[in-house]
C-alpha positions in Angstrom: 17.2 84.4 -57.8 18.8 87.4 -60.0 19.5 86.6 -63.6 23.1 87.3 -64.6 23.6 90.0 -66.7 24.1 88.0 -69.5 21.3 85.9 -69.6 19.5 89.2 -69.9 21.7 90.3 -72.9 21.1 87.2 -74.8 17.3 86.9 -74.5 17.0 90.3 -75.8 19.4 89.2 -79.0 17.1 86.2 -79.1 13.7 88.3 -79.0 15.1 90.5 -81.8 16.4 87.7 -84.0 13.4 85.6 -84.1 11.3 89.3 -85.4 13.6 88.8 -88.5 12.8 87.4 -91.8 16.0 86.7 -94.0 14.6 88.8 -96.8 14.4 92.0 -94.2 18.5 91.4 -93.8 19.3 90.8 -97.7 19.5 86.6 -97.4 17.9 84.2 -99.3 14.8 82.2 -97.6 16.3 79.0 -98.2 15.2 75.6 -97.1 11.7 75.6 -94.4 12.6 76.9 -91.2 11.0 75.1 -88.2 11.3 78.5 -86.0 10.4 82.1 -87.0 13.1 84.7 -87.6 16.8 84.1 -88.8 18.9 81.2 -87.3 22.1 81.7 -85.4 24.8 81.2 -88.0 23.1 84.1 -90.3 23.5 86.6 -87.2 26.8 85.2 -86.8 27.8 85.9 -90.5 25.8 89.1 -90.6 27.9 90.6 -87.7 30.6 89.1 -88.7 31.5 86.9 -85.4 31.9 83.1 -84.6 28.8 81.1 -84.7 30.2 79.4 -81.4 30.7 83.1 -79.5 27.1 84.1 -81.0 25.6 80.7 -79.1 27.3 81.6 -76.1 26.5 85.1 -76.0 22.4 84.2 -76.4 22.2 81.3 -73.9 24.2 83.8 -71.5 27.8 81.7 -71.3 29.9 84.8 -72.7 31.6 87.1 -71.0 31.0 90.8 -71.5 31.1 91.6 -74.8 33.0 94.2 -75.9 31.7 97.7 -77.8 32.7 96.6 -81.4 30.7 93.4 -80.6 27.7 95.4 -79.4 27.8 97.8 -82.3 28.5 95.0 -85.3 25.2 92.9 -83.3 23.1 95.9 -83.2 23.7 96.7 -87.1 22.6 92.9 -88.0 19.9 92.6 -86.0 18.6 96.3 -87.4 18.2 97.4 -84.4 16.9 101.0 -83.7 18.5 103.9 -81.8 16.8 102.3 -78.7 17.2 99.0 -79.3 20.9 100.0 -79.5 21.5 101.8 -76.1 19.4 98.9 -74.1 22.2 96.7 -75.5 24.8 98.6 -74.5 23.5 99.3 -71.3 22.7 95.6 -71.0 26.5 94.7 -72.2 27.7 96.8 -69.4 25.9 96.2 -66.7 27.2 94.5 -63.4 25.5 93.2 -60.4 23.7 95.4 -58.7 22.7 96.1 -54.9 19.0 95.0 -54.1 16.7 97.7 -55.0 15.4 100.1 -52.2 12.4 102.3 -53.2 13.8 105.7 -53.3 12.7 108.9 -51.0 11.6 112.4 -52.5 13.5 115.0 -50.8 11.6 117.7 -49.0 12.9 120.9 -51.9 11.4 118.2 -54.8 8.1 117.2 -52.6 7.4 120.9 -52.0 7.7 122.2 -55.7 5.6 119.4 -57.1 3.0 120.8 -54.1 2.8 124.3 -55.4 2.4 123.4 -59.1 -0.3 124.5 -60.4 -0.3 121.7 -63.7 -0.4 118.1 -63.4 2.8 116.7 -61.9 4.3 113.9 -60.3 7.5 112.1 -58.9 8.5 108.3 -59.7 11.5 105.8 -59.1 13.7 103.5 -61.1 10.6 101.0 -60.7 8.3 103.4 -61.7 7.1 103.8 -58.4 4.6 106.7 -57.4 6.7 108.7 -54.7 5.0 112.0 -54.3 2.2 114.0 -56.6 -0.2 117.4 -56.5 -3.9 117.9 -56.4 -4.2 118.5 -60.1 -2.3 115.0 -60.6 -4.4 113.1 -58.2 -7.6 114.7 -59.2 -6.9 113.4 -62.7 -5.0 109.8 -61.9 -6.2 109.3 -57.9 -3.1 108.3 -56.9 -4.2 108.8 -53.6 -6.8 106.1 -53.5 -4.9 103.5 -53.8 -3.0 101.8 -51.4 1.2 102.6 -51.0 1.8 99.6 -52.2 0.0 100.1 -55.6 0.8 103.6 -56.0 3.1 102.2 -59.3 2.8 103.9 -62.8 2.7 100.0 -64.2 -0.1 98.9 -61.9 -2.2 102.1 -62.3 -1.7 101.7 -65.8 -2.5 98.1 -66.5 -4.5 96.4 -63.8 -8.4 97.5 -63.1 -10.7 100.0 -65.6 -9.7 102.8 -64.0 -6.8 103.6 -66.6 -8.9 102.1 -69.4 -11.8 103.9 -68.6 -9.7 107.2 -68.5 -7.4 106.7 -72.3 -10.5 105.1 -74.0 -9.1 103.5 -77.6 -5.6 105.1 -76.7 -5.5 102.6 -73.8 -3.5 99.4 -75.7 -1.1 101.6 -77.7 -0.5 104.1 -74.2 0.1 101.1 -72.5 3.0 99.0 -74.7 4.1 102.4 -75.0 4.8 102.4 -71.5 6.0 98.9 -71.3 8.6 99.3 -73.7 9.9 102.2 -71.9 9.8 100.2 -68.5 11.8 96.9 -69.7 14.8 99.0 -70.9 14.7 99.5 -66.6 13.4 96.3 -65.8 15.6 94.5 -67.8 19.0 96.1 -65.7 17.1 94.8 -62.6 16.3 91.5 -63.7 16.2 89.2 -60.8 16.0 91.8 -58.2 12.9 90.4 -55.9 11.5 93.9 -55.8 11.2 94.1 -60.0 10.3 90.8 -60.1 7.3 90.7 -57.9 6.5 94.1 -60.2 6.1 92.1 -63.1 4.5 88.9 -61.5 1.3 90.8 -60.2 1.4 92.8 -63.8 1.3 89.2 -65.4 -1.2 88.5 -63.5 -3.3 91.2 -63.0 -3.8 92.2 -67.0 -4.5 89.7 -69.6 -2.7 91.7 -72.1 0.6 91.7 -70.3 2.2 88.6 -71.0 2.2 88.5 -74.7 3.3 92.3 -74.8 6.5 91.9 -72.4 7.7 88.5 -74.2 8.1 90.6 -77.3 11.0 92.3 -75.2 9.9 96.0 -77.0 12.3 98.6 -75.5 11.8 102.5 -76.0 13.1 105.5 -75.2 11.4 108.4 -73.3 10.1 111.2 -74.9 7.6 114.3 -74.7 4.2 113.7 -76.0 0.8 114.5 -76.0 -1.7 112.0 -74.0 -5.7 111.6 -75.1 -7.6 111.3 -71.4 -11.4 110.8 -71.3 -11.8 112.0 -67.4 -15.1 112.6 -65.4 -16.6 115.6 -65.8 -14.5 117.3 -68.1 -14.8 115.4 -71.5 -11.8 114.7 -73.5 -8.5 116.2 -72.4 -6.0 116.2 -74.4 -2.7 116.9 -72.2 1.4 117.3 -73.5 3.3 116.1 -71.0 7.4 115.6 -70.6 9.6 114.6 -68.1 12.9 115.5 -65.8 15.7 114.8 -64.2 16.8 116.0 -60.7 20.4 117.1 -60.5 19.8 116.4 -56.4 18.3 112.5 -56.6 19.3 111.5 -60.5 17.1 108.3 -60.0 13.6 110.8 -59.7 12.0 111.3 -62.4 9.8 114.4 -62.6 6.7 114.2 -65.6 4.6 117.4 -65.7 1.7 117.7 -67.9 0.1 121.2 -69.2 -3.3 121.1 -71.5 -2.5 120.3 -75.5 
């Protein structure tokens, strides 16, 4: 059953709130806390809001909040450029339609083909839409079934990915997870995001206490540390892009570091 949007809202408040000691926001420890991070009323003074319409807004009751809200939460709660725009987005999002994987148009499919670096197509789920020979050969996209071909589920369940970033593997991986929820969490509900992060629970050990942290992120370039077959380690700069055509693709190329 979909979450409304505002549930969503205030368990991300929630998950940033507890991460906070009073002394990190300038307050005074006071008498022993029973839970970990700041209590309610010290948001609510922080921000400068009623205690009442902060309760509401975390267990979901409010209506949207409006910008000035957003912006006087997000300065309380510390909250970092990322942290910041997932709120926002979070504050105005509306019901959605139920999710439909996407299709790669024939122009996209065909200049992916004649790459000659790594490169690859995904969806607003993440999911694996088309790719090239230098892709697969690295990441074997093509092994797996259709429905596993998912950056999540190539990333986190089985030794395949392991095996391939080595030590990297933990820090690659909440790297990615961060960047997934700030999608995820304008899903939530959807059956098709939720069965997503159901087999990721799980499928990887490591999933659960990683995602109920509620990290978000923000995309960038970068530069990823591979250990595949035969050739050693790789290291590989990789960034991604936008299609002006299907604005829900998301194109990541990689070229040797």
């Amino acid at each position: 059953m979909p979450h409304p949007p505002g549930r969503v809202l205030g368990d991300f408040l929630r998950s940033r709130r507890e991460t906070l000691s009073p002394k990190s926001v300038g307050l005074r420890p006071g008498q022993r806390r029973r839970t970990a991070g700041l209590r309610r009323e010290e948001v609510a003074e922080l921000a400068g809001i009623g205690v009442d319409w902060y309760i509401r807004l975390e267990q979901g009751r409010a209506t949207r909040p409006s910008v000035t809200t957003i912006d006087a939460l997000a300065r309380a709660l510390r909250f970092t450029k990322a942290e910041h725009a997932h709120l926002r987005a979070l504050a105005a999002t509306a019901d959605r339609r139920p999710f439909v994987r996407e299709s790669v148009p024939p122009s996209i499919a065909l200049l992916v083909e004649s790459m000659n670096l790594p490169a690859y197509v995904t969806g607003r789920r993440w999911d694996i839409l088309a790719w090239n020979d230098p892709a697969d050969e690295i990441f074997g996209f093509s092994k797996r079934p259709v429905e596993d071909r998912n950056i999540l589920l190539n990333m986190m369940i089985g030794k395949d990915a392991r095996q391939l970033f080595g030590k990297a593997w933990p820090d690659e991986a909440k790297r990615m997870l961060a960047l997934f929820r700030t999608t995820h969490d304008l899903w939530a509900g959807d059956p098709a995001f939720e069965e997503l992060s159901a087999r990721l629970r799980a499928g990887c050990p490591e999933f659960g206490g990683w995602w109920d942290k509620h990290d978000v992120g923000t995309a960038v370039a970068g530069v990823k540390s591979l250990t595949p077959t035969k050739r050693g380690i790789e290291r590989l700069a990789y960034a991604t892009f936008q299609s002006n055509d299907a604005p829900d693709l998301k194109l990541t190329i990689y070229r040797p570091a």
